[in-house]
Structure formats: structure tokens, C-alpha cells
MOPAC internal coordinates of N, CA, C and O (Angstrom, degrees):
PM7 1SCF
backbone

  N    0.0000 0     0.00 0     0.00 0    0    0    0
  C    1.4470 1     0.00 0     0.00 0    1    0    0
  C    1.5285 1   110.76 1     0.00 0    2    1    0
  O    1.2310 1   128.37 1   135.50 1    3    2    1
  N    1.4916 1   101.48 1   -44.50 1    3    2    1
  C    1.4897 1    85.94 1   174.82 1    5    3    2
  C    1.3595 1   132.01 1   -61.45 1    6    5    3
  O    1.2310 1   128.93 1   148.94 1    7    6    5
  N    1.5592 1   100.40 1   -31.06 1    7    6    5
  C    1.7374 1    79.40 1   175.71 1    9    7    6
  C    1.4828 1   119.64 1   -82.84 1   10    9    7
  O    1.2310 1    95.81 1  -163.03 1   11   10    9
  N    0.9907 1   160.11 1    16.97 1   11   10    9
  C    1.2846 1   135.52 1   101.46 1   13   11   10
  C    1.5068 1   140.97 1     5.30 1   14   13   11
  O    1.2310 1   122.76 1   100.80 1   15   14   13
  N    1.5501 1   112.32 1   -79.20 1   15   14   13
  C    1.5171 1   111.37 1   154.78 1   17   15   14
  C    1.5250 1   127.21 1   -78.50 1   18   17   15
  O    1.2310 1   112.57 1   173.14 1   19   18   17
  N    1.1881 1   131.64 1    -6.86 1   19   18   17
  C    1.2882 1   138.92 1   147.54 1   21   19   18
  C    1.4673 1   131.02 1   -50.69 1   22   21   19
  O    1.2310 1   125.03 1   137.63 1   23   22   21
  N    1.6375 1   107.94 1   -42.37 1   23   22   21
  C    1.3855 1   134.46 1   172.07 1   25   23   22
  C    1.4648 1   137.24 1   -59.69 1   26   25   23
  O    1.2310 1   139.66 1   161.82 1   27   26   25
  N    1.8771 1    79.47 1   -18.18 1   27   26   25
  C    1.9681 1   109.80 1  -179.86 1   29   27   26
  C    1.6376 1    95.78 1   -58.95 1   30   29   27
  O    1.2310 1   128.83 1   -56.07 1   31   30   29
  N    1.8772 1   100.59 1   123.93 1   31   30   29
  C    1.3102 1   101.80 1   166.01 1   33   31   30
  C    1.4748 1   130.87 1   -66.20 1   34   33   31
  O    1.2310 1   111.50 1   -31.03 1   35   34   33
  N    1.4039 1   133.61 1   148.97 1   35   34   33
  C    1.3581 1   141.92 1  -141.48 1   37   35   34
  C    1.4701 1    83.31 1   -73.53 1   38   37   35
  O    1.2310 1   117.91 1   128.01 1   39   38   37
  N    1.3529 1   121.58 1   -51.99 1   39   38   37
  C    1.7188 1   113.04 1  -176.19 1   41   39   38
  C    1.4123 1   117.08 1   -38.29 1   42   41   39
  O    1.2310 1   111.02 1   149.53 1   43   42   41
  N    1.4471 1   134.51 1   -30.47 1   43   42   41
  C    1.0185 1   128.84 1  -169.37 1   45   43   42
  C    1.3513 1   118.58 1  -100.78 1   46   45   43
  O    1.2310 1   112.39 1  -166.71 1   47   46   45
  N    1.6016 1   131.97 1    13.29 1   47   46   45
  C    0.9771 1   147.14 1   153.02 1   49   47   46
  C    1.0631 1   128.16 1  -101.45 1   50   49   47
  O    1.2310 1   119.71 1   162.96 1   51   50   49
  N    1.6093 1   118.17 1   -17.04 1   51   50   49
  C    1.4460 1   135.02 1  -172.30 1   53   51   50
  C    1.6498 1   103.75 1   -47.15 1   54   53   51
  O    1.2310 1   116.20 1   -36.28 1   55   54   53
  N    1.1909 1   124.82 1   143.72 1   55   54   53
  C    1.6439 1   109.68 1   163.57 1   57   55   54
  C    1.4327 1   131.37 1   -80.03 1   58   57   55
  O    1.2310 1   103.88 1   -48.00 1   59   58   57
  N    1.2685 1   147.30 1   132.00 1   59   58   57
  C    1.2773 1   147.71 1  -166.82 1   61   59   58
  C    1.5652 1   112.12 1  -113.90 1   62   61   59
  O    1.2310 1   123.62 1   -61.26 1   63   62   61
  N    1.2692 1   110.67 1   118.74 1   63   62   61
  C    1.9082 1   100.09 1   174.08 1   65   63   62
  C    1.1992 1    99.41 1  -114.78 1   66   65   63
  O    1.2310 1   130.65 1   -46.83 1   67   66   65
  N    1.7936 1    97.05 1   133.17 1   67   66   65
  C    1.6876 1   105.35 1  -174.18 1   69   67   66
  C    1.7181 1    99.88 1  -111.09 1   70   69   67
  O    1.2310 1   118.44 1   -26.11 1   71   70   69
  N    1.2697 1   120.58 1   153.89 1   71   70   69
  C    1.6581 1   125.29 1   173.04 1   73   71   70
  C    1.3389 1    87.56 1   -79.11 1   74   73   71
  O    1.2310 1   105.45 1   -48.04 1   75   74   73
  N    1.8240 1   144.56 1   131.96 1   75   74   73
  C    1.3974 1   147.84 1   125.58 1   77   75   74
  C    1.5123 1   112.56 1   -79.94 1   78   77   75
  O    1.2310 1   129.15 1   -30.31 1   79   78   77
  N    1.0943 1    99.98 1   149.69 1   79   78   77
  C    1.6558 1   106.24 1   166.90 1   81   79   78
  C    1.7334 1   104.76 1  -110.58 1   82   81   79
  O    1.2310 1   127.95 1   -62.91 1   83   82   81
  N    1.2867 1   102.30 1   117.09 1   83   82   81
  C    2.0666 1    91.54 1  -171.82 1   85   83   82
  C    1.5492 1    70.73 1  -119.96 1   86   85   83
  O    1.2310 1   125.33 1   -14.63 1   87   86   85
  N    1.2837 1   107.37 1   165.37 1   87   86   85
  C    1.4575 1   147.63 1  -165.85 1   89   87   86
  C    2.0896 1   111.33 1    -1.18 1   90   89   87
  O    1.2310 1   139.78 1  -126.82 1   91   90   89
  N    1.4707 1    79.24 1    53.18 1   91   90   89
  C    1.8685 1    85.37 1  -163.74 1   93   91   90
  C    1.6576 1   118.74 1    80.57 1   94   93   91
  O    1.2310 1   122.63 1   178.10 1   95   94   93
  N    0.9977 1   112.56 1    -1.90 1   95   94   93
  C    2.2394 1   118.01 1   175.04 1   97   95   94
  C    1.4207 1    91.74 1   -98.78 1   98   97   95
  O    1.2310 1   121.25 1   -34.14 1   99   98   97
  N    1.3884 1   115.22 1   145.86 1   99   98   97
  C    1.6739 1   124.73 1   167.80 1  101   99   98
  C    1.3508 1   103.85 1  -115.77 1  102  101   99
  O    1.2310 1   127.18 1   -82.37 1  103  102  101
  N    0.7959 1   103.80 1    97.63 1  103  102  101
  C    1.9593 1   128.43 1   158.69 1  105  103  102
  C    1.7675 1   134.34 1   -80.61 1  106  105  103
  O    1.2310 1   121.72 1   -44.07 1  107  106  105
  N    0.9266 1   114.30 1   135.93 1  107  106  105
  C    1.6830 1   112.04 1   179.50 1  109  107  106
  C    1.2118 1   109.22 1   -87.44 1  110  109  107
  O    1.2310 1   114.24 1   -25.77 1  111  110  109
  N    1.2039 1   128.50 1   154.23 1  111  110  109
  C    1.3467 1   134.92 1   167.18 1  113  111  110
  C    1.5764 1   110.28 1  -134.99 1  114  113  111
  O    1.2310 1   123.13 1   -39.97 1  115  114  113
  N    1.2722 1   111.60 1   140.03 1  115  114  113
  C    1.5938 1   108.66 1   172.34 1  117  115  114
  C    1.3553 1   104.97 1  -141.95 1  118  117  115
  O    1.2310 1   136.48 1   -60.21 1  119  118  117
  N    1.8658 1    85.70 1   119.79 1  119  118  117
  C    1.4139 1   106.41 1  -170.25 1  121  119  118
  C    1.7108 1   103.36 1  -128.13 1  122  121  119
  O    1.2310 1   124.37 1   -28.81 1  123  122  121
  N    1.2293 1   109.21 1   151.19 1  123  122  121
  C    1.8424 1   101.94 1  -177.85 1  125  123  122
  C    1.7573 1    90.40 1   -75.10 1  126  125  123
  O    1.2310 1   126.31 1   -15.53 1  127  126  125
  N    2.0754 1   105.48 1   164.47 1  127  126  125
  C    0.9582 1    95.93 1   169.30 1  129  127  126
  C    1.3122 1   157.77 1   -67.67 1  130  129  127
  O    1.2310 1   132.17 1   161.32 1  131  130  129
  N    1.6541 1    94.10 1   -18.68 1  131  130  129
  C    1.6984 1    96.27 1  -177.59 1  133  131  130
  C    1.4304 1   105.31 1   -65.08 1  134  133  131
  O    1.2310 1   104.87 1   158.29 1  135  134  133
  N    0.9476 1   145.58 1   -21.71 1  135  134  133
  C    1.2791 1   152.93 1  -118.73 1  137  135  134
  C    1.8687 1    90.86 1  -122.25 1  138  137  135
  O    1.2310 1   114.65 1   151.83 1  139  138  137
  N    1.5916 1   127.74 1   -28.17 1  139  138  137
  C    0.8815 1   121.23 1  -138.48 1  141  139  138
  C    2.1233 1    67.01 1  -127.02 1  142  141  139
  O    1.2310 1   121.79 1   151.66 1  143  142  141
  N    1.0572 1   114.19 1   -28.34 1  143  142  141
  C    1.2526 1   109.82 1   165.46 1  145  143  142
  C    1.7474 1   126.98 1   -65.54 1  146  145  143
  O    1.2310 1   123.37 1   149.17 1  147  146  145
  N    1.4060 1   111.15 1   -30.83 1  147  146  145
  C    1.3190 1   123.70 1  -175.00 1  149  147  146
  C    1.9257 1    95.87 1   -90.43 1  150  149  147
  O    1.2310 1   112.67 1   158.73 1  151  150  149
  N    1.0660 1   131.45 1   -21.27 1  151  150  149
  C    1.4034 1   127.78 1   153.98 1  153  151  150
  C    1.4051 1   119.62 1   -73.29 1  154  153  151
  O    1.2310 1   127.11 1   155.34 1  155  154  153
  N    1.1319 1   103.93 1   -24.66 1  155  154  153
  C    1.6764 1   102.17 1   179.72 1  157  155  154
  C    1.7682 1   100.65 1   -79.69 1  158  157  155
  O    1.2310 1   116.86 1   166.25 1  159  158  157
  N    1.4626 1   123.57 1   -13.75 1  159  158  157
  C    1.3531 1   105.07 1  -167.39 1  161  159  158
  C    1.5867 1    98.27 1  -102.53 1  162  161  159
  O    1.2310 1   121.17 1   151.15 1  163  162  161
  N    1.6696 1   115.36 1   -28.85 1  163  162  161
  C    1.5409 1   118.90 1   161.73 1  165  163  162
  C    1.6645 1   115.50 1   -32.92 1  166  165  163
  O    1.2310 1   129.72 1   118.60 1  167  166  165
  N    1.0324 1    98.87 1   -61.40 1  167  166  165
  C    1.2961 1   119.92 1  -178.29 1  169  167  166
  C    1.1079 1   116.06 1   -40.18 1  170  169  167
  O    1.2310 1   125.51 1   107.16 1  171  170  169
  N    1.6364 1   107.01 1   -72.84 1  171  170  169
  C    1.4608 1   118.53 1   176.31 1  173  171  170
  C    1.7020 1   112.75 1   -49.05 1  174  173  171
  O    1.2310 1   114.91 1   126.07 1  175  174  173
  N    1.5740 1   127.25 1   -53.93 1  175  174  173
  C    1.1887 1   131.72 1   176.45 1  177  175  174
  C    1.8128 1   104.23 1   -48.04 1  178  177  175
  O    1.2310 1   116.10 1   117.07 1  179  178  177
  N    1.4477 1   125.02 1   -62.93 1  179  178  177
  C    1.1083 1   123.31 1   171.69 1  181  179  178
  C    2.0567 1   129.54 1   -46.52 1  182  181  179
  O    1.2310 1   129.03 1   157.37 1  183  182  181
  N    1.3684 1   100.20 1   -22.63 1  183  182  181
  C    1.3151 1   102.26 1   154.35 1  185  183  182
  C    1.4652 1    82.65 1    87.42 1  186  185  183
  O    1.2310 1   115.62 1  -121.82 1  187  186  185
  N    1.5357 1   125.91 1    58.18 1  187  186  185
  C    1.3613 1   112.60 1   175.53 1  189  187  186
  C    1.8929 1   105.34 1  -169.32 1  190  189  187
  O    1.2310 1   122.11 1   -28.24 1  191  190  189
  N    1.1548 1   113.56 1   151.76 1  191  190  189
  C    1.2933 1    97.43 1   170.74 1  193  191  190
  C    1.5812 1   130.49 1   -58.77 1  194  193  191
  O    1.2310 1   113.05 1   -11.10 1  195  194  193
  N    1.4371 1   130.74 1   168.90 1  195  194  193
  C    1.5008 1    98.79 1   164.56 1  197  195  194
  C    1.5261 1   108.05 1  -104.42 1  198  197  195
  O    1.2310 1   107.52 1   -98.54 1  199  198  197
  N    1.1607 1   140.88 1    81.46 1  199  198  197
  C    1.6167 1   171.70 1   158.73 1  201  199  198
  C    1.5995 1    95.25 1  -129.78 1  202  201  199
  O    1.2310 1   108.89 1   121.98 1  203  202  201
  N    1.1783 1   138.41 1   -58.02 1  203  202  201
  C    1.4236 1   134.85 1   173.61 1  205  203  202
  C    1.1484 1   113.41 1   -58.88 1  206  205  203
  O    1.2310 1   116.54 1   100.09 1  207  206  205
  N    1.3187 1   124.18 1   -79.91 1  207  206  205
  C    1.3002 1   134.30 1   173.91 1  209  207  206
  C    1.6216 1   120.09 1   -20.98 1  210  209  207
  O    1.2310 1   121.36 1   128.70 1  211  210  209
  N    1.7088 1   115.00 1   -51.30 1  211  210  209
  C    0.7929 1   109.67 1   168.61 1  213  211  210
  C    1.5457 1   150.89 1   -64.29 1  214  213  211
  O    1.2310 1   136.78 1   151.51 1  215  214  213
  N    2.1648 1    85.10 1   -28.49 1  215  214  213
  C    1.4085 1   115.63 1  -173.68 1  217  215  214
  C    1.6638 1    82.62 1   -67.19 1  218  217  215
  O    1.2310 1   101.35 1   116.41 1  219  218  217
  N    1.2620 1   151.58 1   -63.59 1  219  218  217
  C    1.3701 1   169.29 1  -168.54 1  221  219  218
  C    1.8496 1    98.57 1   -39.56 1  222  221  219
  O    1.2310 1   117.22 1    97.57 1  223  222  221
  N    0.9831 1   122.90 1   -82.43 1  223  222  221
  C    1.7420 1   139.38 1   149.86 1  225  223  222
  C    1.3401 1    97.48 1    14.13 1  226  225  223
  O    1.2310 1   125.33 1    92.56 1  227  226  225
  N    1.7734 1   107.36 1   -87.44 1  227  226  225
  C    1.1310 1   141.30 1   177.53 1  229  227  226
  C    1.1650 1   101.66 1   -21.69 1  230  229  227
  O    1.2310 1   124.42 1    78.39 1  231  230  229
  N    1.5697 1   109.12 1  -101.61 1  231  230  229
  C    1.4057 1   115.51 1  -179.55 1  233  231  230
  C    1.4593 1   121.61 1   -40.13 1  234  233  231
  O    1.2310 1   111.88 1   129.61 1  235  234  233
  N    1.2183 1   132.92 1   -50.39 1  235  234  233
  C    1.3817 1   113.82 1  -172.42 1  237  235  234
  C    1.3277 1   110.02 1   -65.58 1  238  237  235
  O    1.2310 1   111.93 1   163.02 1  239  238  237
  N    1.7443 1   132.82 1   -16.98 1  239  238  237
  C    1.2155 1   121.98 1  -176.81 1  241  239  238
  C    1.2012 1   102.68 1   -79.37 1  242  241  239
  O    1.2310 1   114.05 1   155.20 1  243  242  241
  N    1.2561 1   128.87 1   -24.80 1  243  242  241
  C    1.5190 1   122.31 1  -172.62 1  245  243  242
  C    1.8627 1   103.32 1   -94.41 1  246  245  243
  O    1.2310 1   125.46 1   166.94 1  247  246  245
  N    1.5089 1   107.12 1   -13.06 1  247  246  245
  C    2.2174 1    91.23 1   166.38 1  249  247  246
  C    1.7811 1    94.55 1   -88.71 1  250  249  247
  O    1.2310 1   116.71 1   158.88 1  251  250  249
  N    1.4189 1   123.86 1   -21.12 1  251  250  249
  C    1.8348 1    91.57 1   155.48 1  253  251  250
  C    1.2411 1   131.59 1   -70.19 1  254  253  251
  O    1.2310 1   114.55 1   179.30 1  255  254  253
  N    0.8874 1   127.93 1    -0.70 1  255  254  253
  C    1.7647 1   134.50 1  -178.07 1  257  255  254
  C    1.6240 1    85.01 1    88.08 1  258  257  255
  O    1.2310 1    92.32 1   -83.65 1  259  258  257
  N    0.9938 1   164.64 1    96.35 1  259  258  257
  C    1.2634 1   148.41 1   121.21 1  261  259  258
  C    1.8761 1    98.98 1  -115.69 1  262  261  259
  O    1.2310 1   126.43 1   -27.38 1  263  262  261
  N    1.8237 1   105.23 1   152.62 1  263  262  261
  C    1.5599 1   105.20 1  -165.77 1  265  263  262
  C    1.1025 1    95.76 1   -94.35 1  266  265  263
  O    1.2310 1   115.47 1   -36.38 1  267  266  265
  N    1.3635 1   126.19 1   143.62 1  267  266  265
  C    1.5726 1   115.72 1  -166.27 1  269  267  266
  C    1.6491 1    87.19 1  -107.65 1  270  269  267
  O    1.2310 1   112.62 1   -97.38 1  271  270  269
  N    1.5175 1   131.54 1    82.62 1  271  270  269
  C    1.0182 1   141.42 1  -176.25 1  273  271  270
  C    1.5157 1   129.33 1   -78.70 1  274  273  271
  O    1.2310 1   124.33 1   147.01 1  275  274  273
  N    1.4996 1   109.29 1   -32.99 1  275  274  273
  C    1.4860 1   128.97 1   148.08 1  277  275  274
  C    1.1457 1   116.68 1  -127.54 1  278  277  275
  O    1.2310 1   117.19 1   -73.41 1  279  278  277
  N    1.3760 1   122.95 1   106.59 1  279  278  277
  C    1.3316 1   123.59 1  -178.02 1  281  279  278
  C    1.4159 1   116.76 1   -66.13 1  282  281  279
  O    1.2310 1   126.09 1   155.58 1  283  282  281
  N    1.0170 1   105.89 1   -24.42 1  283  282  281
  C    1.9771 1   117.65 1  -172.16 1  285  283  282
  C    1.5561 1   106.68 1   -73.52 1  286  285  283
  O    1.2310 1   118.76 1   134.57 1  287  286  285
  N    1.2051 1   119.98 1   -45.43 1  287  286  285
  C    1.8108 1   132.72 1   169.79 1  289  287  286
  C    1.8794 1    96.88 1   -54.62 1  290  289  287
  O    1.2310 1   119.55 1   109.45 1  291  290  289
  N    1.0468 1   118.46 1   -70.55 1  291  290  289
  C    1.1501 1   122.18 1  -168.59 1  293  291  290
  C    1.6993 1   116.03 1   -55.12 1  294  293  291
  O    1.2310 1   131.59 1   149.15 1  295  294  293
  N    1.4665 1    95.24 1   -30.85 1  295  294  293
  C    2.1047 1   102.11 1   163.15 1  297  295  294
  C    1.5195 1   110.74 1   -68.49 1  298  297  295
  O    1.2310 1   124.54 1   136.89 1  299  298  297
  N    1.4544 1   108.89 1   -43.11 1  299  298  297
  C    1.7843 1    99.84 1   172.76 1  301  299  298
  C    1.4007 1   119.91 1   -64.67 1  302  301  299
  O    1.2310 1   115.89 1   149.00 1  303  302  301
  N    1.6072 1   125.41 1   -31.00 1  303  302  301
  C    1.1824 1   103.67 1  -173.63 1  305  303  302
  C    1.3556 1    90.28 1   -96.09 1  306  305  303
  O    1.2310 1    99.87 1   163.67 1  307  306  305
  N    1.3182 1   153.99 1   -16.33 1  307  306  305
  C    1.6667 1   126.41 1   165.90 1  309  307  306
  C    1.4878 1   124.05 1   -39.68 1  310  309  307
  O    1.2310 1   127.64 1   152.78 1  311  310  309
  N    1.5796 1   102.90 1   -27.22 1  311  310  309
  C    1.7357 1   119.68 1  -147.56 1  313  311  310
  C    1.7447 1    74.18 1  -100.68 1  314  313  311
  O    1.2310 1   104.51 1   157.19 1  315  314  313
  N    0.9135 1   146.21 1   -22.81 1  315  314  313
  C    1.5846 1   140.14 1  -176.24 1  317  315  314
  C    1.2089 1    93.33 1   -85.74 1  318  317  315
  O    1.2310 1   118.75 1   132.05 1  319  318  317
  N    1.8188 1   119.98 1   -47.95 1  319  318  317
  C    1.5990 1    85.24 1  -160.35 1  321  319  318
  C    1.0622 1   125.12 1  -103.16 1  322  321  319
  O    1.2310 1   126.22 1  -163.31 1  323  322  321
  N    1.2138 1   105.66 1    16.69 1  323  322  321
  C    1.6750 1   134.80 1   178.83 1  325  323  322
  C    1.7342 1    95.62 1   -70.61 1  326  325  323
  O    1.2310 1   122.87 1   119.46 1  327  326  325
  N    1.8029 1   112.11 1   -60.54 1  327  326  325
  C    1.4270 1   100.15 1  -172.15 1  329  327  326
  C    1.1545 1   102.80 1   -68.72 1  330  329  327
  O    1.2310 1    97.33 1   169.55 1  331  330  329
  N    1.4715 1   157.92 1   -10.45 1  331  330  329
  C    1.4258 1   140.18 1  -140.37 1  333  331  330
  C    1.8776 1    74.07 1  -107.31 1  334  333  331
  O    1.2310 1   127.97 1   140.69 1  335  334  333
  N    1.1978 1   102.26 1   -39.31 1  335  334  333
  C    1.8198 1    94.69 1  -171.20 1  337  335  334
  C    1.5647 1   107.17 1   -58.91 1  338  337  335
  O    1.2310 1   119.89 1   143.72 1  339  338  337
  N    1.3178 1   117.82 1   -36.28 1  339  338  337
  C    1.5349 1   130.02 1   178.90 1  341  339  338
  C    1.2499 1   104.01 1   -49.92 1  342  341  339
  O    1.2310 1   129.70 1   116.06 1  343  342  341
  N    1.3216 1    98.91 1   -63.94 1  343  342  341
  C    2.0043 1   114.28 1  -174.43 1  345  343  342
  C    1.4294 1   105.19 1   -34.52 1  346  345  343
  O    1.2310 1   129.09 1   101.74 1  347  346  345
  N    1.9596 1   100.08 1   -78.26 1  347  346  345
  C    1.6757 1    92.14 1  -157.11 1  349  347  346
  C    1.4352 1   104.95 1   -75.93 1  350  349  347
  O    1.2310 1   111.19 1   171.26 1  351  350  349
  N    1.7757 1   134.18 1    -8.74 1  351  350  349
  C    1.5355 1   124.75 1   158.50 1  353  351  350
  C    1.5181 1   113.95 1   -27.02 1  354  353  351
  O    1.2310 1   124.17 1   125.90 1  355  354  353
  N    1.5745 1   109.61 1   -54.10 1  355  354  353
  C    1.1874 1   134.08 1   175.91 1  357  355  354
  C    1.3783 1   119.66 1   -43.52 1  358  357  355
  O    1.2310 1   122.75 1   112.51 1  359  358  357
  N    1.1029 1   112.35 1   -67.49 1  359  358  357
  C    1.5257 1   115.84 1  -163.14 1  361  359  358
  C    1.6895 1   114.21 1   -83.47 1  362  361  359
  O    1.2310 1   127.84 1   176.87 1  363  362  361
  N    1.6029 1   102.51 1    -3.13 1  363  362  361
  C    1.2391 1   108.34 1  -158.10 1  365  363  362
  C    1.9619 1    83.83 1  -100.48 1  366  365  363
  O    1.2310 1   107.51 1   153.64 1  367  366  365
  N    1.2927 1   140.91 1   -26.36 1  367  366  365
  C    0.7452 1   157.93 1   158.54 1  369  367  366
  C    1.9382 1   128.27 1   -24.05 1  370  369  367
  O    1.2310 1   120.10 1   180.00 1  371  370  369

């Protein structure tokens, strides 16, 4: 089993820092790529860039009261629970 996730090519862990513009501020983010790939397809499904999408993210986490304290943690677990939503969409299907 392990080699499977062991086997993941180095490109797809590499880290990537992108310039965003969230609510008019331009910020960096450094996220590895797959990760910055599974936002790029959110995005696309959502019908929006991901500079929007994110600016969108943002804000709604902050009208729940939650502190958006690392924004970069909070992009990995969207991009997790986005596929787990894919998964059981899937199986439930």
C-alpha cells in the first residue's frame, strides 16, 4: 500500500506560491500542487475563477464567525472535503 502514496511524483508535492487578490488585498499563498490543482477544478465546477472562489471561501468563513487564521490549512481541508463529497456523491449514485 505504501507504495502507492510513496510513488506520488515529487511535482505534485512541490510547494507553489500563488499572488490572490481576496477582497481587493493581494496575498501569497503556498500551497503544494495537487492541492492547487483540486482548487483549480472547484473553481472551474463553481463557474468562477479561483481568486473569486477564494475571495468567496474567505468571506463566508468569516460571516460564520470562524478566524480564518491560516488560510492555507483551511484550502487543504476544503480540497479534502470536496473529494470525500465527490466519493460518497459517487457511491451513493
Amino acid at each position: 500500500m505504501c507504495r502507492i502514496y510513496a510513488s506520488t511524483p515529487k511535482e505534485e508535492y512541490v510547494q507553489k506560491t500563488r499572488s490572490i487578490r481576496i477582497n481587493g488585498v493581494v496575498t501569497s499563498i503556498r500551497l503544494e500542487v495537487r492541492f492547487w490543482r483540486i482548487l483549480e477544478s472547484i473553481s472551474e465546477r463553481e463557474g468562477v475563477t479561483v481568486g473569486a472562489f477564494l475571495s468567496t471561501l474567505y468571506n463566508e468563513a468569516t460571516v460564520y464567525g470562524c478566524e480564518v487564521n491560516n488560510f492555507a490549512s483551511l484550502l487543504r481541508v476544503v480540497c479534502i472535503t470536496s473529494l470525500e463529497t465527490e466519493c460518497i456523491d459517487r457511491s451513493c449514485a
